[in-house]
C-alpha positions as CSV (number, residue, x, y, z in Angstrom):
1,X,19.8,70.6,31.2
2,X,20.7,72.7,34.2
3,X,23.3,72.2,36.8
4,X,24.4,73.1,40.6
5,X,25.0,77.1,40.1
6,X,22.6,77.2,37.3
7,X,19.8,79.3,36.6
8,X,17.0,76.7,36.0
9,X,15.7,77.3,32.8
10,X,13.4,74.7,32.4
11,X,11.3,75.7,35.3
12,X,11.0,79.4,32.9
13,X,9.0,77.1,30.6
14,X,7.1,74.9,33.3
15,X,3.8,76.2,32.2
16,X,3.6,74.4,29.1
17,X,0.8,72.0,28.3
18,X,2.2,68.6,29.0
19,X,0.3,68.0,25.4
20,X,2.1,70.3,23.5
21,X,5.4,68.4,24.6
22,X,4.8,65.5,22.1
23,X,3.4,68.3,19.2
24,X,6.4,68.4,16.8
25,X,7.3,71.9,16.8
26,X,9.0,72.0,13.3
27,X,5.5,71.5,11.8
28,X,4.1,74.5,13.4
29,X,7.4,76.6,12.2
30,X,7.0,75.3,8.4
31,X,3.3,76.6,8.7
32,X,4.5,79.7,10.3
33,X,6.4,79.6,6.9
34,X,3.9,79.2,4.6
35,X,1.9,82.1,6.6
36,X,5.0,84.4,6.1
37,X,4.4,84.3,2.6
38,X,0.7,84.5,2.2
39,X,-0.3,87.2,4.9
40,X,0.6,90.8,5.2
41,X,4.6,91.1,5.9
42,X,4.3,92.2,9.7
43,X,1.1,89.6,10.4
44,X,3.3,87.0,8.4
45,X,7.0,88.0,10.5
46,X,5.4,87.9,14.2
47,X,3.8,84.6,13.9
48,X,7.0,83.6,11.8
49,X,8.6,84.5,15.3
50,X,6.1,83.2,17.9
51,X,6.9,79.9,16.0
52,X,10.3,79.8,16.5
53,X,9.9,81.2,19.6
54,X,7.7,77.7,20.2
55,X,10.9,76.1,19.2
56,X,12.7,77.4,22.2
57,X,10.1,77.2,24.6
58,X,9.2,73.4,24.0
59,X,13.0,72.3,24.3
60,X,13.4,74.4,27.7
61,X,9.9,72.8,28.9
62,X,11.2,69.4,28.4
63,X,11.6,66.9,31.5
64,X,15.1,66.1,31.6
65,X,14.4,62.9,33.3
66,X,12.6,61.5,30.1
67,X,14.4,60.3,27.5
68,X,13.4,58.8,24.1
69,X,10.7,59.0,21.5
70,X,7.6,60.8,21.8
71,X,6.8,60.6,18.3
72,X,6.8,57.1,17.0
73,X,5.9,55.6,13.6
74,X,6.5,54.2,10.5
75,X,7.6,55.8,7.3
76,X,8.7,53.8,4.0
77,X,7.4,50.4,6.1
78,X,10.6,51.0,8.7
79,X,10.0,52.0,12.1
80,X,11.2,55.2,12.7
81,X,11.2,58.2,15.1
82,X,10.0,62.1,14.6
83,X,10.6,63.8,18.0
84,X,13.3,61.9,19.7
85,X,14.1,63.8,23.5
86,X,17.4,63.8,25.0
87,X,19.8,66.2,26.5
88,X,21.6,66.7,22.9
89,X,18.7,67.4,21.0
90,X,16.8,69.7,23.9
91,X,20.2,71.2,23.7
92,X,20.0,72.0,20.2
93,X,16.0,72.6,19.7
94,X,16.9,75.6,22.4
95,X,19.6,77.1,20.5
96,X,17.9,77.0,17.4
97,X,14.5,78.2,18.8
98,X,16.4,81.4,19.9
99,X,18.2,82.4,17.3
100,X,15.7,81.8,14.8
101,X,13.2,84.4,16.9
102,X,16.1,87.0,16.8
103,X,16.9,86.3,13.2
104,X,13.0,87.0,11.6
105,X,13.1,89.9,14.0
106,X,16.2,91.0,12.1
107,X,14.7,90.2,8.3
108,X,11.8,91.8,8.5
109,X,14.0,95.0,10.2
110,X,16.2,94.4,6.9
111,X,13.3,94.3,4.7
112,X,13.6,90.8,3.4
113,X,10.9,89.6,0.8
114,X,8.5,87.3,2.6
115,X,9.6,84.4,0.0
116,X,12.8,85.0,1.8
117,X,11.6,84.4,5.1
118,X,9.3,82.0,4.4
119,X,12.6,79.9,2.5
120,X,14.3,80.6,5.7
121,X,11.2,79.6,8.1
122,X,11.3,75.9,6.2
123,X,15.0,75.6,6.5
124,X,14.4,76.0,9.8
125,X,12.0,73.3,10.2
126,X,14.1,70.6,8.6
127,X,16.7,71.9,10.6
128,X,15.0,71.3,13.8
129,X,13.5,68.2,12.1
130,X,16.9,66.8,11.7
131,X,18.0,67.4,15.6
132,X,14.7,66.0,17.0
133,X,15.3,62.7,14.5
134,X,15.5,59.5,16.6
135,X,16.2,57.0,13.5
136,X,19.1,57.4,10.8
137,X,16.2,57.0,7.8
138,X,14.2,60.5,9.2
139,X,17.1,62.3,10.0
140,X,18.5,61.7,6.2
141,X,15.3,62.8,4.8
142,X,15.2,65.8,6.8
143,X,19.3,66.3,6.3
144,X,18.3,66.5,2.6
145,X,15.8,68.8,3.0
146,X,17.4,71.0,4.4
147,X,20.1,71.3,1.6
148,X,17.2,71.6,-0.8
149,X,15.6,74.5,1.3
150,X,18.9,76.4,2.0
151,X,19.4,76.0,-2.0
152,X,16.4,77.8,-2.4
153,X,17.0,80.5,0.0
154,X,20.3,81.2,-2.0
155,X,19.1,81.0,-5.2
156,X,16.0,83.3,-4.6
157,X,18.4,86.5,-4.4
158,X,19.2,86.2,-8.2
159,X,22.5,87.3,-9.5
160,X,25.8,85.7,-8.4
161,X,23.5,84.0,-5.9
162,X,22.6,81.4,-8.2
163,X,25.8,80.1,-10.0
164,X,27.2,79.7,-6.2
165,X,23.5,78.4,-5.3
166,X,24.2,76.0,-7.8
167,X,27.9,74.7,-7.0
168,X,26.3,74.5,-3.1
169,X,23.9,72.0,-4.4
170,X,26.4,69.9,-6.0
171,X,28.6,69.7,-2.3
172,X,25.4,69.2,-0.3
173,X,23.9,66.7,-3.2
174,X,27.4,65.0,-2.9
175,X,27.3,65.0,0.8
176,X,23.9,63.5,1.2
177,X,24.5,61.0,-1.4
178,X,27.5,59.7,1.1
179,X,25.4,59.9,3.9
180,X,22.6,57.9,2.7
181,X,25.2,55.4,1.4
182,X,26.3,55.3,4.6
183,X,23.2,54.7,6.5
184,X,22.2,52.0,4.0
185,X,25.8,49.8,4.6
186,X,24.4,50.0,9.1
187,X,21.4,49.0,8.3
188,X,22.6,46.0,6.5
189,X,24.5,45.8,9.4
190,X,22.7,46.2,12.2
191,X,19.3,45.7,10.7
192,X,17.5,48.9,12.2
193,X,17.6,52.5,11.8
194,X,17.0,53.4,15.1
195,X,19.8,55.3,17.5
196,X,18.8,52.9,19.9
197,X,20.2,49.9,18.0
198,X,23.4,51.0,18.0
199,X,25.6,53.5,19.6
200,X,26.5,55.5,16.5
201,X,27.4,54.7,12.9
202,X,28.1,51.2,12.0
203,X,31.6,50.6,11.8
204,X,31.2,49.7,8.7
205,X,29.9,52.7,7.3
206,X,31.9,55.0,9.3
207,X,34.0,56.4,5.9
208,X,31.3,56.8,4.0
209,X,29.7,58.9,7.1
210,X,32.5,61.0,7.9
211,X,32.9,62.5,4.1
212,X,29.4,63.0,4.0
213,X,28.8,64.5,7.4
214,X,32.3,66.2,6.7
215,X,31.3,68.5,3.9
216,X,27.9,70.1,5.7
217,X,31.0,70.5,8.8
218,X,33.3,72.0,6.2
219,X,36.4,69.5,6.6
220,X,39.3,71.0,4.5
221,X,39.1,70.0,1.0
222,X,35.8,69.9,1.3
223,X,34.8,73.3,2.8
224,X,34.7,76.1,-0.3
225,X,30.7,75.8,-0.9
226,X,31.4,78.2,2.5
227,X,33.2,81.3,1.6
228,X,31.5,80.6,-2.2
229,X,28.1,80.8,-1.0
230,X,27.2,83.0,2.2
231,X,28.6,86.3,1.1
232,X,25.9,86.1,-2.2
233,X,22.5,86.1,-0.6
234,X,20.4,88.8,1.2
235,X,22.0,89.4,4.0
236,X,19.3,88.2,5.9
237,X,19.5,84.7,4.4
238,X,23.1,84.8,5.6
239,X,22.2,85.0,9.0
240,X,19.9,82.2,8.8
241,X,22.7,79.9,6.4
242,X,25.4,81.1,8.8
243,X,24.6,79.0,11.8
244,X,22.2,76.1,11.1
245,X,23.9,73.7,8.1
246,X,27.0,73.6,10.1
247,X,26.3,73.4,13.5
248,X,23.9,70.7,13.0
249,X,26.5,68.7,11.2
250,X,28.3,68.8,13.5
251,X,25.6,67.4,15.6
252,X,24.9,65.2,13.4
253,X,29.0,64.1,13.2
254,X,28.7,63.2,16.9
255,X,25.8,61.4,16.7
256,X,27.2,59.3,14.3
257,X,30.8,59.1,16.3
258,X,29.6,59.8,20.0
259,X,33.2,58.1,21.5
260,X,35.0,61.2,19.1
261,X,38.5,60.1,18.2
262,X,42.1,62.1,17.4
263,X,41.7,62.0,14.0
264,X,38.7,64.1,14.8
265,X,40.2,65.8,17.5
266,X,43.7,66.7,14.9
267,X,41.1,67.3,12.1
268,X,39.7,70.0,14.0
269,X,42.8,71.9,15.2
270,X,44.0,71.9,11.4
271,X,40.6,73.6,10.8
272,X,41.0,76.7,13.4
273,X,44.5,77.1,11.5
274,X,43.5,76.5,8.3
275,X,40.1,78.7,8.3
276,X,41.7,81.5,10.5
277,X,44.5,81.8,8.0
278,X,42.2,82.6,4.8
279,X,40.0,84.8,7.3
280,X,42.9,86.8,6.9
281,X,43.2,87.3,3.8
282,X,39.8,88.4,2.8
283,X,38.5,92.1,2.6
284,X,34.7,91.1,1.6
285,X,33.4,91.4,5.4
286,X,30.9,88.0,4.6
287,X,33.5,86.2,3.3
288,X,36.1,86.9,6.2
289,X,33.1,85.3,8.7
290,X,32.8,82.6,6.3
291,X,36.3,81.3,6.8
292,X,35.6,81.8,10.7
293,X,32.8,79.7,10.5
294,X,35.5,76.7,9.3
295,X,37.8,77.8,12.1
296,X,35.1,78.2,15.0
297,X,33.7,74.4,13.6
298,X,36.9,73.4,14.2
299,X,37.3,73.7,17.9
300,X,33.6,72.2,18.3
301,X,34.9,68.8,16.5
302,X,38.6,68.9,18.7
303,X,36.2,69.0,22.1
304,X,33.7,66.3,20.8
305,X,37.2,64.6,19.2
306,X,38.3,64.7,22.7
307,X,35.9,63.4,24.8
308,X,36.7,59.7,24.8
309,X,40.3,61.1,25.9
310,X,39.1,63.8,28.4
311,X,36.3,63.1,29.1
312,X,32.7,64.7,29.8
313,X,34.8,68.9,30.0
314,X,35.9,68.2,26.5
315,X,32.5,66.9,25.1
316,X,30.5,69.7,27.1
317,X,33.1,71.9,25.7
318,X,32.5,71.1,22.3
319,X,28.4,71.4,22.5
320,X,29.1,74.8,24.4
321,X,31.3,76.3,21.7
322,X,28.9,74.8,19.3
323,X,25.6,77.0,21.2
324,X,27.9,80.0,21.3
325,X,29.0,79.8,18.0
326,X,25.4,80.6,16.9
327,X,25.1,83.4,19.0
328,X,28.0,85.1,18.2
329,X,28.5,84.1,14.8
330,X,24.7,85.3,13.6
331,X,25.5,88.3,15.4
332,X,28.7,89.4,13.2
333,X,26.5,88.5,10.4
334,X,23.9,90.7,11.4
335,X,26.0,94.0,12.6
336,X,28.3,93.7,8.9
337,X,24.7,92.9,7.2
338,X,23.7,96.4,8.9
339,X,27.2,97.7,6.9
340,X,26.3,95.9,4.3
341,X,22.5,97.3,3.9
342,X,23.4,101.0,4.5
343,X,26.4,101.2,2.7
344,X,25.5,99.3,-0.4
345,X,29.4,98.2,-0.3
346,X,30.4,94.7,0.1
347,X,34.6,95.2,0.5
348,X,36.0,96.9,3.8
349,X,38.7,99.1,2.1
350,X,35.6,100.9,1.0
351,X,34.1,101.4,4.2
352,X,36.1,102.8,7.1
353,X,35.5,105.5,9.9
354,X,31.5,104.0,10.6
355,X,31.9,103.5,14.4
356,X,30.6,107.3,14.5
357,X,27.8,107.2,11.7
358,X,26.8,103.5,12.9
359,X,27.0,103.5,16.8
360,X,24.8,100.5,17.1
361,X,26.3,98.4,14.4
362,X,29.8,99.3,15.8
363,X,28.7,98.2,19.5
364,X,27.2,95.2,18.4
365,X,30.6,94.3,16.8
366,X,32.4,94.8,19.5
367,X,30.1,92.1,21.1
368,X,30.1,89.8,18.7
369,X,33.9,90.1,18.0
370,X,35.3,90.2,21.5
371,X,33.1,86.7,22.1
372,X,34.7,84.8,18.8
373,X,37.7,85.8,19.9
374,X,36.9,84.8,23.9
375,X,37.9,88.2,25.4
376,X,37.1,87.6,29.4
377,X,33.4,88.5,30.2
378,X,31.5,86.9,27.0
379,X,30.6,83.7,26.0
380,X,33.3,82.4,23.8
381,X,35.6,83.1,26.4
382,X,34.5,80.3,28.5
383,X,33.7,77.2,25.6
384,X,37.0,77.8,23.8
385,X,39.2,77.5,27.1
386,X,37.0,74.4,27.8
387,X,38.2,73.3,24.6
388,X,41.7,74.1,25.2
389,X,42.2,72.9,28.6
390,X,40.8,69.5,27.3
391,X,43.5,69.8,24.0
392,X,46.3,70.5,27.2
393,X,45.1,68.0,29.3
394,X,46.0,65.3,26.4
395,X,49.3,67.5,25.6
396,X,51.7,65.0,27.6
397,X,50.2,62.0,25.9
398,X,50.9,63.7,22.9
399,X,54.3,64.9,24.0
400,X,55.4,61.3,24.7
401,X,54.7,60.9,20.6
402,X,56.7,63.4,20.1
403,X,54.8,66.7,19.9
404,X,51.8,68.5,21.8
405,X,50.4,70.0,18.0
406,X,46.7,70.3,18.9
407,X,47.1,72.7,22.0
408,X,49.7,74.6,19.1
409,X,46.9,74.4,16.4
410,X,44.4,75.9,18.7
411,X,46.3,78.2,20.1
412,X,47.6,79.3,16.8
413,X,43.9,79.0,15.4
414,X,42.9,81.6,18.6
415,X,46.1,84.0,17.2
416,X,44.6,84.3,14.0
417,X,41.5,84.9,15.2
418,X,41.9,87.5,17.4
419,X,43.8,89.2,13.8
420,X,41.1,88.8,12.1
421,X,38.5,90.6,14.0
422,X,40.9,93.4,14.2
423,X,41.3,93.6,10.8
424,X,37.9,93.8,10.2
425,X,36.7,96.0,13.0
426,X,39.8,98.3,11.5
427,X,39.0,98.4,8.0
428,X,35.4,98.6,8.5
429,X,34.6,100.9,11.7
430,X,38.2,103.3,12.5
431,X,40.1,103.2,9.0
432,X,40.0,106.5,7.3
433,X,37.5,109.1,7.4
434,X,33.6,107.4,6.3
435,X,32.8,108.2,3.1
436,X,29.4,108.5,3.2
437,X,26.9,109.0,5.9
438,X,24.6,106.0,6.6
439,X,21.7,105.7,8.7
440,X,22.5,102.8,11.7
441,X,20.0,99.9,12.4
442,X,16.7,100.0,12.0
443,X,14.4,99.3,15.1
444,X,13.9,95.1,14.1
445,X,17.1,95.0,12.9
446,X,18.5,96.7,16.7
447,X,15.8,94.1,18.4
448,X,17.3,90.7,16.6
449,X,20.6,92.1,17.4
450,X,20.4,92.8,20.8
451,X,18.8,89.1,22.1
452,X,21.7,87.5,20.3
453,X,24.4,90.4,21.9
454,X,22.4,90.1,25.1
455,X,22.8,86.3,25.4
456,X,26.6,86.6,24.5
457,X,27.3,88.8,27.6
458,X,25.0,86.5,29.5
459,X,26.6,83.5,29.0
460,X,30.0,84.8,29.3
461,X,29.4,86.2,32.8
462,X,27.0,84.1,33.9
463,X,29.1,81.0,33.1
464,X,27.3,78.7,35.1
465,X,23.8,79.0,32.8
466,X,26.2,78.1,30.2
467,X,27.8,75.0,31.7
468,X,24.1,73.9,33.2
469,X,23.0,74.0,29.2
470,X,25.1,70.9,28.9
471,X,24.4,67.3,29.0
472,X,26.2,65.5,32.1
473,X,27.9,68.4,33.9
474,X,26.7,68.2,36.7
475,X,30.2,68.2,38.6
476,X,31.9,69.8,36.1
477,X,31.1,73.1,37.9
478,X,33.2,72.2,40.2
479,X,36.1,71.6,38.3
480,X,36.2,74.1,36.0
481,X,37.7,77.9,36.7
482,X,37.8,80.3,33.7
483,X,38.1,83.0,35.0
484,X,41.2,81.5,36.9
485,X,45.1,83.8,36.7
486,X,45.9,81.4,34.3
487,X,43.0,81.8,31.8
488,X,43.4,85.2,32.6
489,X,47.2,85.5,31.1
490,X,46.5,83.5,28.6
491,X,43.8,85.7,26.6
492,X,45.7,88.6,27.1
493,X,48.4,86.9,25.5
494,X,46.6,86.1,22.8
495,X,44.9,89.4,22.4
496,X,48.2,91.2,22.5
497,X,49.7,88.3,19.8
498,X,46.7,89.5,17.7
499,X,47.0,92.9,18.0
500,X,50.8,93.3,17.4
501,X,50.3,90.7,14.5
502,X,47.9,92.4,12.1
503,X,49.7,95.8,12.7
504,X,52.7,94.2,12.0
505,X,51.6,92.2,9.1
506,X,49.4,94.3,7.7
507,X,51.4,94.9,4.5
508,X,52.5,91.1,4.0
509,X,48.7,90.1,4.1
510,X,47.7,92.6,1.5
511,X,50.4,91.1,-0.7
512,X,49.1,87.6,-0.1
513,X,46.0,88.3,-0.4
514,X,46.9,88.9,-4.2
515,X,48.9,85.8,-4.3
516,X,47.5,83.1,-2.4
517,X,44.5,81.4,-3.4
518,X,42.0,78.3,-1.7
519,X,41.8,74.9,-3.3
520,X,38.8,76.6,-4.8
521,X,41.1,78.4,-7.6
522,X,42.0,75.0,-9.1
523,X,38.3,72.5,-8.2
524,X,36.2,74.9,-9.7
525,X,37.8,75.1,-12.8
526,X,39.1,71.4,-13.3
527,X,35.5,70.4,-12.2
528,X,34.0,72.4,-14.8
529,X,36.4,71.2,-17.5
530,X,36.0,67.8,-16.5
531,X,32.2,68.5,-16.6
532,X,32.1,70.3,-19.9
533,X,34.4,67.7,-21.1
534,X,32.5,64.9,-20.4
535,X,29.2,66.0,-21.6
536,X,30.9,67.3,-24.8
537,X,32.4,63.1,-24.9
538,X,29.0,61.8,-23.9
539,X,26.7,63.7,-26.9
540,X,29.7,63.3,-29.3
541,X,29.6,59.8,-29.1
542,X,25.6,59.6,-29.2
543,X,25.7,62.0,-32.0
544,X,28.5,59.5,-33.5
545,X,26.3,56.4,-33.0
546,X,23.1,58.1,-34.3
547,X,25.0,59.3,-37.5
548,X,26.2,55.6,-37.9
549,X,22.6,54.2,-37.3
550,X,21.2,56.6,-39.3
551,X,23.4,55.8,-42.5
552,X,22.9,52.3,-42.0
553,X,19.0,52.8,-42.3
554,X,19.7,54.7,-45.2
555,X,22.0,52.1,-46.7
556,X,19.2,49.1,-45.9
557,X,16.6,51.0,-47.5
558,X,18.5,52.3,-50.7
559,X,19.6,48.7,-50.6
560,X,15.8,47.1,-50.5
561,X,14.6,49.5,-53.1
562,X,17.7,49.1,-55.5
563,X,18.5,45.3,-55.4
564,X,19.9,45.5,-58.9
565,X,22.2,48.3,-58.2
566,X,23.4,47.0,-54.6
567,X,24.1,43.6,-56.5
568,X,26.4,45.5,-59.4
569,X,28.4,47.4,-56.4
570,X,29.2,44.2,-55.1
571,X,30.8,42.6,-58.2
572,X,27.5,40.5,-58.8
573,X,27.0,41.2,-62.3
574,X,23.6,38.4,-62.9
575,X,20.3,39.0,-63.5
576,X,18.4,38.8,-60.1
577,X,15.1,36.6,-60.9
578,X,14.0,35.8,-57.6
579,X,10.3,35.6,-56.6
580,X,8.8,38.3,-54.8
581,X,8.5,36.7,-51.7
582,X,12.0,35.2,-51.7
583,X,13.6,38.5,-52.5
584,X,11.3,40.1,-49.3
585,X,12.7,37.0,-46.8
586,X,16.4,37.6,-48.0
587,X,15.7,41.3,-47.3
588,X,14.8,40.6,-44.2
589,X,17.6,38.5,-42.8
590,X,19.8,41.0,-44.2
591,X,18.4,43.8,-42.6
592,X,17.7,41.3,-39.4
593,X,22.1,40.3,-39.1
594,X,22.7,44.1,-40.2
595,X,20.8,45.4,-36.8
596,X,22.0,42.1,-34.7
597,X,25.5,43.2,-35.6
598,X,25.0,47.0,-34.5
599,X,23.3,46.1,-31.2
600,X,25.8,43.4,-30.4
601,X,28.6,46.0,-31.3
């Protein structure tokens, strides 16, 4: 994990007990959560954070030279793998470990209910669970417990929480059901779970994969459990949900297609477009970073969608948009939770003028803003012209076909993102006069801001730390020049495309916003009519059948007791004579064809 130039990170975590190396670290962190909830809330928050903080120092501590499983068994009688080492998943245990610290810090500064943080502190288990898996079977059952965790962490908030917590199950119930279909058709193929008996998803099962994985990624179509969902919990939960389901699906999607692919690549691009566009439209601050977090998945997927085109820049490209992405990304969330926890308002036209009452909040903004939208000097800057130069590397290949649209898509993708961040940093911070007077950050909530801002500006200056982070560069240093002229022009371009863009289309965005709706306005409803519908078709036609049973009973046993009468209403006008035991038998049989009839029908 480190690289010529690079500040050797692994040697900061040298001192670890080579037995703690093979101790899965998620178990610890789910304690830690169970600790949160039963212990005092400051007791409960530090060792909440000194687990996570575990997290990040295992994945750093790591030998890079040994690959594989450390943690090998069986589980449902299939061999299987719980702590699986290589350069992806050290990659990813690190990122997580981090922001998970800074983001207890920050709940417990926000005053989060321990049930909170505790929900949180076992969706970060299975989340690191998941990354660490070695086998498709563990990382399904620790992909599905992480959509039952997050669940709960939404629905614990109460209130409009739980409707959306409920329509979020459905996607991620949906999603997992693919997935598990998927990983059933490779191992009929392939005969083994394991990562090692196959390099990525069966061919096979590659559809079924791709819809599944695709939902967790937030594909188009499939992406409005997003905006839905993350603007309804505390806003500490949001932090937490903002950066873990979708970044390790997207994990996940290139562990299941490590060789990428254009549809992947063209999939991607569409996505900065399409989730920078209704970024634009939004005014609840929560909702706005929502859409972003469809846009910013978007670029990770054209890197990793690249890299059997490109190459080993557009993969590491990808993976370091992807460990920036949760940096920057929890770090919006946590400055507009600030907003959002002082003011008691949840849409910007309400806010306005704050940058004086909220100094912190409006600097850590600025941070967090000027790396999504890769200004020079933070991270973003750096992964998303990784990403780029890999989409203009394959632009004449494309141009021969007729076009160069992914370089457009991005490009156009980094346009609308640069308007987006104005817009909210405009409406939120400089637009009007404040109309009220809120206190700023408390202390935790400054602390869990700060390592997230801090490691922004790090990364985006220190470039070389960044590009040591990722698996195989270790020439790519060499190659690669972002802070070239040509980089350079380029973001000032786009800054000045963003700037002139919302001022100019301020008005005609407020009017769409009105008028333009996500696929959202016509699923949700035709899902629940359908669903309403059905269920109303389903118990009408057992109520139907039970009515029918029911008279037919009825009829048998007004039939048994009234022989004479049944006779008469059938035109048999003779006196019935019968022995006892022959009228019983021909009872029977009737009653015996009647029932044949009704379960044969």
């Amino acid at each position: 994990m480190t690289g010529v130039g690079a500040v050797d990170l692994g040697a900061l975590a040298s001192w670890l007990p080579p037995a703690l190396l093979s101790l899965p670290s998620y178990a610890l962190v789910a304690i830690a959560a169970l600790l949160v909830v039963a212990l005092p809330r400051r007791i409960g928050h530090l060792l909440g954070a000194a687990a996570t903080a575990f997290v990040l120092v295992q994945a750093l501590a790591f030998d890079p030279s040994v690959y594989g499983p450390l943690l090998a068994g069986r589980f449902l009688g299939f061999d299987v793998v719980f702590l699986n080492v290589d350069d992806f998943s050290r990659l990813m245990g690190a990122v997580i470990g981090f922001l998970a610290t800074a983001a207890v810090a920050y709940a417990y500064g926000s005053d989060a209910p321990k049930w909170t943080s505790g929900l949180a502190l076992i969706y970060v288990a299975s989340t690191v669970a998941t990354v660490y898996a070695g086998d498709w079977l563990t990382l399904v059952f620790f992909w599905e417990l992480m959509a039952v965790t997050s669940t709960l962490l939404v629905w614990h908030h109460g209130g409009e929480a739980v409707r959306a917590g409920f329509r979020y199950a459905i996607f991620h119930g949906i999603g997992g059901t693919l997935l598990l279909a998927a990983v059933v058709v490779h191992f009929g193929a392939v005969e083994s779970f394991l990562f090692t008996a196959e390099t990525g998803i069966h061919a096979s099962a590659a559809p079924l994969a791709a819809v599944g994985i695709g939902i967790n990624c937030g594909f188009i179509l499939l992406h409005t459990w997003l905006p839905d969902t993350y603007p309804r919990p505390h806003i500490a939960a949001s932090v937490f949900l903002s950066v873990f389901t979708t970044k390790t699906a997207v994990y996940v999607l290139y562990r299941a297609f490590p060789e990428g692919g254009l549809w992947m690549a063209y999939l991607g691009g569409a996505m900065a477009v399409y989730g920078a566009f209704f970024a634009l439209l939004q005014y609840d601050p929560r909702r706005l970073l929502s859409y972003h977090i469809q846009a910013q998945v978007g670029y990770m997927l054209a890197g990793i969608g690249l890299a059997g085109y490109v190459g080993e820049k557009a993969l590491a490209g990808g993976f370091a948009h992807l460990l920036n992405n949760v940096l920057y990304k929890s770090l919006l969330f946590m400055a507009l939770g600030v907003v959002i926890y002082r003011t008691g308002k949840q849409d910007i036209r309400e806010m306005g003028g704050l940058w004086r009452k909220m100094p912190i909040a409006f600097v850590i903004y600025l941070v967090g803003a000027a790396s999504i939208t890769a200004v020079p000097g933070f991270n973003g800057f750096v992964s998303k012209g990784m990403v780029i130069d890999s989409a203009h590397e394959i632009h004449q290949f494309e141009i021969a076909l007729g076009g160069g649209l992914l370089w457009w898509l991005l490009i156009l993708g980094g346009v609308g993102t640069f308007m987006s961040f104005i817009k909210l940093g405009y409406y939120t911070f400089f637009h009007g006069p404040a109309s009220s007077s809120p206190r700023d950050a408390t202390a935790f909530q400054t602390v869990g801001m700060t390592l997230a801002a801090a490691a922004c500006v790090f990364l985006g200056v220190s470039y070389e730390t960044l590009i040591g982070l990722m698996p195989h560069t270790e020439y790519l240093l060499a190659e690669l020049h972002p802070y070239s002229a040509g980089h350079l022009r380029e973001s000032a371009a786009l800054l000045v495309a963003g700037f002139v863009g919302f001022f100019a289309l301020k008005r005609p965005l407020g009017w769409l916003a009105h008028h333009v709706r996500d696929v959202d306005a016509v699923t949700y409803p035709a899902f629940f009519y359908a669903g309403r519908g059905l269920i109303w078709g389903v118990t009408e036609l057992w109520a139907a059948v039970d009515r029918a049973t029911m008279r037919l009973v009825a009829l048998l046993e007004w039939t048994a007791m009234n022989p004479r009468s049944a006779a008469r209403r059938l035109g048999i006008d003779s006196e019935i004579r019968s022995g006892i035991g022959r009228g019983v038998l021909v009872i029977t049989l009737v009653a015996a064809a009647a029932l044949i009839l009704v379960l044969v029908g």
